[in-house]
C-alpha positions in Angstrom: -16.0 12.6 26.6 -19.2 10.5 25.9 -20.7 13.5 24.5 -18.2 13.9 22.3 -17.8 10.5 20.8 -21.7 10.6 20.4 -21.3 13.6 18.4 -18.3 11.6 15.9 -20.6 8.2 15.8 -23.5 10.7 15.0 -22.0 11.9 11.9 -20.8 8.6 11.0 -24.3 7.4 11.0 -25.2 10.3 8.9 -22.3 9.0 6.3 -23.6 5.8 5.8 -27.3 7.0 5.6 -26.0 9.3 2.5 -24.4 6.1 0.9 -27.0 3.4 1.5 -30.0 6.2 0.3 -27.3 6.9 -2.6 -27.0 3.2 -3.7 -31.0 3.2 -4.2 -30.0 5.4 -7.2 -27.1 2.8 -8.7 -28.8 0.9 -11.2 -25.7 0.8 -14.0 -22.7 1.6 -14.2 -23.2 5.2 -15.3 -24.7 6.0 -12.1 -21.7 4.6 -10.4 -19.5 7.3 -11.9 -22.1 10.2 -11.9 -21.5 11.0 -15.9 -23.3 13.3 -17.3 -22.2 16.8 -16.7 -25.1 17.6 -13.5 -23.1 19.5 -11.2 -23.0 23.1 -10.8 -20.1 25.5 -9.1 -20.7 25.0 -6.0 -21.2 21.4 -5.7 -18.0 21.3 -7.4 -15.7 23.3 -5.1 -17.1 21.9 -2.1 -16.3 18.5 -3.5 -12.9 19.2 -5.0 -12.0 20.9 -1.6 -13.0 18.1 0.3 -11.2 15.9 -2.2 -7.9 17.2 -1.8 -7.9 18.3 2.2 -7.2 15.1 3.6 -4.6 13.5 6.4 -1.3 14.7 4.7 -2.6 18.2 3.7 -4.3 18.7 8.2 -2.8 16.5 10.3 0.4 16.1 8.5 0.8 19.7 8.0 0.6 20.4 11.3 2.8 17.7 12.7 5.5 18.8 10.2 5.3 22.6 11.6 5.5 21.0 15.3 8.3 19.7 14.4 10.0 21.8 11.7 8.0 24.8 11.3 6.6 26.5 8.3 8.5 24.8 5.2 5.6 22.7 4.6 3.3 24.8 5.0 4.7 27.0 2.6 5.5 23.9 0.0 2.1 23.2 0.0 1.3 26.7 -1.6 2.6 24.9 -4.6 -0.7 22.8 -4.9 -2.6 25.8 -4.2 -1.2 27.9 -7.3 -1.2 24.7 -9.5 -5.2 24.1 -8.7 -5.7 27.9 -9.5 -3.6 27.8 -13.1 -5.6 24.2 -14.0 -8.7 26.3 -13.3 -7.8 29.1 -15.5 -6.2 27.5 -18.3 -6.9 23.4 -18.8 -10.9 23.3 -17.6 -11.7 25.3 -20.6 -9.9 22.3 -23.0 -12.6 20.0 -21.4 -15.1 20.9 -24.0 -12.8 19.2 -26.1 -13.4 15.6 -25.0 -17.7 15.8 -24.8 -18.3 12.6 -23.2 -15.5 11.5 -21.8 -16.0 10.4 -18.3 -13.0 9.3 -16.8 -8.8 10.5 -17.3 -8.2 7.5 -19.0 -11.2 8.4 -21.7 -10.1 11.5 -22.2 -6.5 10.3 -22.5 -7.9 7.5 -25.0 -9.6 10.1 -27.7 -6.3 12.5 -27.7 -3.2 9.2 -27.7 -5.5 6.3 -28.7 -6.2 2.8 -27.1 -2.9 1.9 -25.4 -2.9 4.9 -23.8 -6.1 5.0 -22.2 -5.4 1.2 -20.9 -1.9 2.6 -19.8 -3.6 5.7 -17.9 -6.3 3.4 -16.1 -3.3 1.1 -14.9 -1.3 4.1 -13.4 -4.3 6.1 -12.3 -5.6 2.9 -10.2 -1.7 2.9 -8.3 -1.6 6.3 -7.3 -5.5 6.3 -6.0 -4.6 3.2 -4.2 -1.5 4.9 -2.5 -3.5 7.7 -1.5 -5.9 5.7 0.0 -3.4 3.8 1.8 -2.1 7.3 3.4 -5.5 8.3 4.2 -6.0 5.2 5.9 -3.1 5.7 7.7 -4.0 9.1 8.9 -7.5 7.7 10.2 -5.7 5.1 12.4 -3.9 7.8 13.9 -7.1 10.4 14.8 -9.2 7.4 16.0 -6.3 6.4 18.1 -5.6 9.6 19.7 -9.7 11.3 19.9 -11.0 8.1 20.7 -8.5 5.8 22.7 -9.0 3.2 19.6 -5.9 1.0 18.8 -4.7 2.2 15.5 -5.0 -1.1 13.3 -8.4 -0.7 15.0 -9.4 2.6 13.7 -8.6 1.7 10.5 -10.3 -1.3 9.9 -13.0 1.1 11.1 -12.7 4.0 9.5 -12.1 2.0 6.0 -15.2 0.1 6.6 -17.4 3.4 6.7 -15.8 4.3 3.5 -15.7 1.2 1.6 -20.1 1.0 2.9 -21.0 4.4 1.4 -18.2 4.5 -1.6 -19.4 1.0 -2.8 -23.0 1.2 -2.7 -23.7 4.9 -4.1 -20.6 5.3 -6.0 -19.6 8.9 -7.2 -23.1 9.9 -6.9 -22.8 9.3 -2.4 -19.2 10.6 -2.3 -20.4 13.9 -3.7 -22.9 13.8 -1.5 -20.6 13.0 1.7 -18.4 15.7 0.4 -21.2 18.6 0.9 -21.0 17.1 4.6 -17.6 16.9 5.0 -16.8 20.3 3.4 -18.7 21.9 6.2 -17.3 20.0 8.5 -13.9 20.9 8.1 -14.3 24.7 6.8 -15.6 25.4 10.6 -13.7 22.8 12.8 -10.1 23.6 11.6 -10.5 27.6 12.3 -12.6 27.0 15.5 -9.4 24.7 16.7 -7.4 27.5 15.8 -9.3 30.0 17.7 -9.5 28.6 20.8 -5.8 27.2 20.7 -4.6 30.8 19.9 -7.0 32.2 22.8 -5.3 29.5 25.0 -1.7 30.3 23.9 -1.9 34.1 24.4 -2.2 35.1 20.6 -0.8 34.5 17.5 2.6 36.8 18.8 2.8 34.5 21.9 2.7 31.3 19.5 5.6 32.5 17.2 7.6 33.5 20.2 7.5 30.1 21.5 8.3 28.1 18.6 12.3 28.3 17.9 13.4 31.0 15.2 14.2 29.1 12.8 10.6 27.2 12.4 9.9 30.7 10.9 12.4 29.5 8.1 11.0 28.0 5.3 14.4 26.3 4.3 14.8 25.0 8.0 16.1 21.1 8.3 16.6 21.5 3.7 18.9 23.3 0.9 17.0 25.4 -1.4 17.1 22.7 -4.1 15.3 20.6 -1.2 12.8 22.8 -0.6 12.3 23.5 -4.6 11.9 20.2 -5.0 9.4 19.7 -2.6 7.2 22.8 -3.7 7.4 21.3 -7.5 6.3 17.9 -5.9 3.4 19.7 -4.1 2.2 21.7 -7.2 2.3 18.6 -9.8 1.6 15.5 -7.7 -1.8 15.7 -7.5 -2.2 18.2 -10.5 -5.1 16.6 -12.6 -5.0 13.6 -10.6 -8.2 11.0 -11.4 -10.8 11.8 -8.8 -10.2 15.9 -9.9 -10.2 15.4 -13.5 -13.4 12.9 -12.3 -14.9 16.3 -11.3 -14.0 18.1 -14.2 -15.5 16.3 -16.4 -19.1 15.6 -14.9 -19.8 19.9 -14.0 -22.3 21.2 -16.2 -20.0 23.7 -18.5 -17.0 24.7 -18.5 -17.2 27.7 -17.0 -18.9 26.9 -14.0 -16.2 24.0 -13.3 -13.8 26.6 -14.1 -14.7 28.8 -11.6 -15.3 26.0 -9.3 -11.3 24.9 -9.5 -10.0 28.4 -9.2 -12.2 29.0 -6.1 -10.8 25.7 -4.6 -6.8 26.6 -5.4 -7.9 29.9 -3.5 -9.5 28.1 -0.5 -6.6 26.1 -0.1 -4.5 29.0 1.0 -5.8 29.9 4.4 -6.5 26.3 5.3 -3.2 25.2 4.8 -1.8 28.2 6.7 -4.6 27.8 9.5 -3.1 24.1 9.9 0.8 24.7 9.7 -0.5 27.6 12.5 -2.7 24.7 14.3 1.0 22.8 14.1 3.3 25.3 16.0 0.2 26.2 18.5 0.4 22.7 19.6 4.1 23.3 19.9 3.9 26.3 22.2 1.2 24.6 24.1 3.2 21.6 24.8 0.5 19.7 24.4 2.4 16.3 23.3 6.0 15.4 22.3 5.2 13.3 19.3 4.6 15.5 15.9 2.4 13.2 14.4 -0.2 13.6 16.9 0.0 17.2 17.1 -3.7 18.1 15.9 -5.2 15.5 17.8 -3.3 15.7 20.8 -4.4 19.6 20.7 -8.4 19.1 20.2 -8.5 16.9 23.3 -6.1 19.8 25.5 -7.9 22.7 24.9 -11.1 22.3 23.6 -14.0 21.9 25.8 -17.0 19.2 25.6 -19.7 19.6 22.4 -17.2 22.0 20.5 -14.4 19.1 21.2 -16.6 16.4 19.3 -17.0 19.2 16.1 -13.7 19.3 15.6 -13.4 15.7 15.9 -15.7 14.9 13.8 -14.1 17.7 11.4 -11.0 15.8 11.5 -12.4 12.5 10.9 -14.3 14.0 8.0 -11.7 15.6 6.3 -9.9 12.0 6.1 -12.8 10.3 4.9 -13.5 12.8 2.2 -9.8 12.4 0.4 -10.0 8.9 1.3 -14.0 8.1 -0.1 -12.7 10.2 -4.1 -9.7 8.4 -4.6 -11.2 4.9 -3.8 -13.9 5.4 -6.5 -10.8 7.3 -8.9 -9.0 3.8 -8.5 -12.2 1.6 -9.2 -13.2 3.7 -12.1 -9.8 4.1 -13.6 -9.0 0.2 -13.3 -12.2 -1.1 -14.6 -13.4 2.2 -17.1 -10.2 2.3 -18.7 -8.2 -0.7 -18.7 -10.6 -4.0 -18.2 -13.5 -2.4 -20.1 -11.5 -1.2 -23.3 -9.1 -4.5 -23.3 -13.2 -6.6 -22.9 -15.3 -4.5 -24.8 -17.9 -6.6 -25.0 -18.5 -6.4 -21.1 -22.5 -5.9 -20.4 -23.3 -3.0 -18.2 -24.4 -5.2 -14.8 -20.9 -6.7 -15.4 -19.5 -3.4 -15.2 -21.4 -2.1 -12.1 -20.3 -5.7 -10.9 -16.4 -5.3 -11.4 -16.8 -1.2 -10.4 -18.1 -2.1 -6.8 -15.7 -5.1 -6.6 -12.6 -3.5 -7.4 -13.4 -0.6 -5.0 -13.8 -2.9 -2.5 -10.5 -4.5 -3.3 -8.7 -1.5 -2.9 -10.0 -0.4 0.2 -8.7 -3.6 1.7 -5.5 -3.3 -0.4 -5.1 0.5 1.0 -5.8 -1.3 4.8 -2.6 -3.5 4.4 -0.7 -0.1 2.8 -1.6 1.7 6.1 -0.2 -1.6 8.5 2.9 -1.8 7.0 3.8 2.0 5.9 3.0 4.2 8.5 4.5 7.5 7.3 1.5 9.4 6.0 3.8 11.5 3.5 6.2 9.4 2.1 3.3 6.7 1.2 2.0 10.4 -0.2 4.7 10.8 -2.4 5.4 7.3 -3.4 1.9 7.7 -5.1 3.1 11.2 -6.5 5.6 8.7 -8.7 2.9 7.1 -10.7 0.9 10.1 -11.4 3.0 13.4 -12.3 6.1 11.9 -14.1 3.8 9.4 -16.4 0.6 11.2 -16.7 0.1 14.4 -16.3 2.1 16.1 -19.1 0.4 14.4 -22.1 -3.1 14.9 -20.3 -2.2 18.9 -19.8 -1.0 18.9 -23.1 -4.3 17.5 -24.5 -6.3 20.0 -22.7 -4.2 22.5 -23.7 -5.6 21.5 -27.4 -1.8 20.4 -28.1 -2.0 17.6 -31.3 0.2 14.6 -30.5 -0.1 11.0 -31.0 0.3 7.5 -28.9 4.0 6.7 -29.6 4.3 10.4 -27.8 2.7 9.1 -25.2 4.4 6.0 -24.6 7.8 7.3 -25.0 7.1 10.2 -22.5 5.9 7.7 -20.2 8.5 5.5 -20.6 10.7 8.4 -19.6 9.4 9.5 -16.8 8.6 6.2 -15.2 13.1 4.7 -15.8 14.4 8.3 -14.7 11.9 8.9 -11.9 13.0 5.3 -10.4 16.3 5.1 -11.1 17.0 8.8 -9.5 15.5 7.9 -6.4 16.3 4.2 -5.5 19.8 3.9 -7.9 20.8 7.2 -7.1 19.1 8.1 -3.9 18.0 11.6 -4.5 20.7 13.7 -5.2 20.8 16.9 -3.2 17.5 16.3 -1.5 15.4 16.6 -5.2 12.6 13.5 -5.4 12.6 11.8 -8.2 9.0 12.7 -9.4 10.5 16.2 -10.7 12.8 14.7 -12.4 10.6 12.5 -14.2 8.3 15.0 -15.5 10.8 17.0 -16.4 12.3 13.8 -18.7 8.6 13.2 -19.5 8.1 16.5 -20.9 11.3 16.7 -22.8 10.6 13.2 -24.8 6.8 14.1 -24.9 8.1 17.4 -26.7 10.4 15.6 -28.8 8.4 12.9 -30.1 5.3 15.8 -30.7 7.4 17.7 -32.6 8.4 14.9 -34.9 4.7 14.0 -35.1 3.3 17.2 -36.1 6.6 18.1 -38.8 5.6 14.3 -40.4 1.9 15.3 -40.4 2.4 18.6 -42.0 4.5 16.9 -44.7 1.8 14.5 -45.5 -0.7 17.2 -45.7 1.9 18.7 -48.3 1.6 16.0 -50.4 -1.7 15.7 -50.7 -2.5 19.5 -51.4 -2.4 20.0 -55.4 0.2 22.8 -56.3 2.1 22.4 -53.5 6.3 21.0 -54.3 6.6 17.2 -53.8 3.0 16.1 -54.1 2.4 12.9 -54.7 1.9 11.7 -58.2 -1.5 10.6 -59.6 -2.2 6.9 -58.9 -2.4 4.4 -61.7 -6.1 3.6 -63.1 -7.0 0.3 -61.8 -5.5 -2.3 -62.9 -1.9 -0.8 -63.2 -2.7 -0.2 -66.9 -3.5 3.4 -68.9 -6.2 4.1 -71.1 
């Protein structure tokens, strides 16, 4: 078991050797958010992929098919199809917005001032709820692998991340996330190898789990389990540490192909987990589902291999946990303190960019204490990115001409309708309330585009010479004729 915890402290050392050799390269603020359109394809999809695997999309997976089968698994396909359609479609509207670093910035050129300070608000809430759930996660896997109490292993595993993520910035996480992706593209299959070889096969494993786990509307109604799909494909559509990515690849068609090649990655590892889930079922390797993955690395793994796949789960935490700290910093201080104090001097910014990442990660620590269900802290997060957000930024990527009062209204929208369907009405028929805010969001957002563009056409009419109702020639100055 030494060996083994050797092998995760090793990597952990190698983690905060990346950040503290990255933060040699921080001298402004710049740095700090790696602008500048220097990454290529594969540096992208290594990062994205290690961006969006985290606890909720492993561990959680599998503890949800120990204990319910494959309905998450499948739900989760959702995120995999809406990664492949962004790549396809939106990447290419990013040459739209050259130099535009950051959501909010992008957000900012296409709605105007209040909605890029808007966007930085609700883009540093959901990174700071996803970081809590990560945190979470990482109290649970230090816990179970290493015997750690849980408050423990956070405080731990949230002062690796806040070391590296604080002194290198984007520029380390990137970094981290070449590690990480490796990492966890060879420990989650190896896990599932052996635990299959253990089991008897993959026949043996579906025999032992009951029938309906095979089910993907097991424990829901098929409204429930629409819901929960939609939820899957739009919460973290475009959410800030992806669009982050997005917008720092050197063309468009390299990030392009570097977001459809991450949707399509997805797909086996989240089947590989949900599998990882129910082979820890058959195995009866613990009676608690959230310790399902865990629980299974330390029953059927042997020494050396055992500490891979730990450190492949501890990775795969750190690396959803590490993007969305720096999406919070840079989406509080890049587009809401820096546009509302424009006159802030680039150490300042550096300064309040480090500071505020470090605030979160200690404000994701006291998430983690006091809400201990990884998904649902998941999905509260969800609520401040897809019904307010994600619309108008699809729309403006999609080249779609609208205007701030758009923006605001749709917001508005989403934001009343999204609350008051899940804490006045308390979800009818098992639907969360973040689909029902984007779909409000998208109707006002519609609406109030619609109105813009007919009121911008007649304008244009007016001043075209020839065309009916133009406006008549202005008096010389003065108010008097010749």
């Amino acid at each position: 078991m030494w060996f083994d915890i050797g092998i995760v402290v090793l990597y952990l050392g190698i983690l905060i050797w990346i950040g503290l050799r990255g933060g040699k390269n921080v001298k402004k603020a710049e740095d700090f958010t790696a602008s500048g359109g220097r990454y290529g394809t594969f540096i992208l999809f290594a990062s994205l992929s290690a961006s969006y695997i985290g606890g909720g999309y492993s561990s959680g997976n599998a503890a949800h098919a120990f204990s319910e089968g494959i309905g998450m698994t499948a739900a989760l396909f959702g995120f995999s199809l809406a990664t492949i359609l962004i790549g396809k479609f939106l990447v290419p509207g990013v040459k739209r917005f050259e130099g535009a670093g950051t959501v909010g910035g992008l957000i900012g050129q296409a709605y105007g001032r209040a909605a890029r300070v808007l966007t930085g608000a609700f883009s540093f809430l959901c990174c700071a709820g996803v970081v809590g759930a990560q945190m979470g996660a990482m109290g649970m896997v230090f816990n179970v692998l290493l015997g750690i109490p849980p408050k423990l292993g956070i405080l731990i595993g949230c002062g690796i991340i806040l070391l590296y993520s604080t002194t290198g910035g984007l520029q380390s996480i990137i970094l981290a996330d070449m590690v990480q992706f490796v990492m966890l593209a060879v420990g989650m299959p190896l896990l599932l190898a052996m635990s299959l070889a253990r089991a008897g096969g993959l026949g043996a494993v579906l025999d032992a789990v009951p029938p309906e786990y095979l089910d993907p509307l097991n424990g829901t109604t098929a409204a429930g389990f629409f819901s929960l799909f939609l939820t899957m494909m739009f919460g973290e559509a475009l959410a800030p540490p992806y669009t982050q990515r997005l917008l720092i690849g050197k063309n468009p068609q390299s990030t392009a192909r570097a977001t459809i090649l991450s949707g399509a990655f997805s797909i086996p590892f989240f089947i590989i987990t949900g599998l990882i889930g129910m082979a820890a079922y058959a195995l009866h390797v613990t009676e608690d589902a959230g310790t399902a993955m865990p629980a299974l690395v330390q029953a059927v793994l042997p020494p050396g291999i055992r500490g891979i796949v730990m450190a492949s789960m501890v990775s795969i935490i750190l690396s959803a946990a590490d993007g969305f700290l720096n999406g919070a910093a840079v989406g509080l201080v890049c587009d809401t303190v820096l546009v509302l104090r424009p006159c802030m001097s680039d150490k300042a910014q550096l300064w309040w960019l480090r500071a505020v990442n470090l605030a979160t990660g200690l404000a994701a620590v006291a998430v983690a204490f006091l809400l201990p269900d990884i998904f649902n802290i998941l999905i509260l997060a969800y609520s401040f990115w897809c019904p307010l957000i994600l619309v108008p930024l699809a729309a403006a990527l999609l080249g779609v001409r609208s205007n701030g009062r758009a923006f605001r209204g749709a917001l508005l929208a989403g934001l009343v309708s999204s609350l008051a369907w899940n804490f006045l009405l308390h979800k009818p028929w098992g639907v969360d309330g973040a689909v029902v805010g984007m779909a409000c969001n998208l109707l006002v957002f519609l609406h109030r585009t619609r109105q813009f563009q007919r009121h911008r056409v007649q304008r244009l009419s007016l001043c075209v010479p020839g065309k009916a109702g133009r406006r008549p020639p202005l008096p010389p100055v003065g108010g008097r004729g010749r």
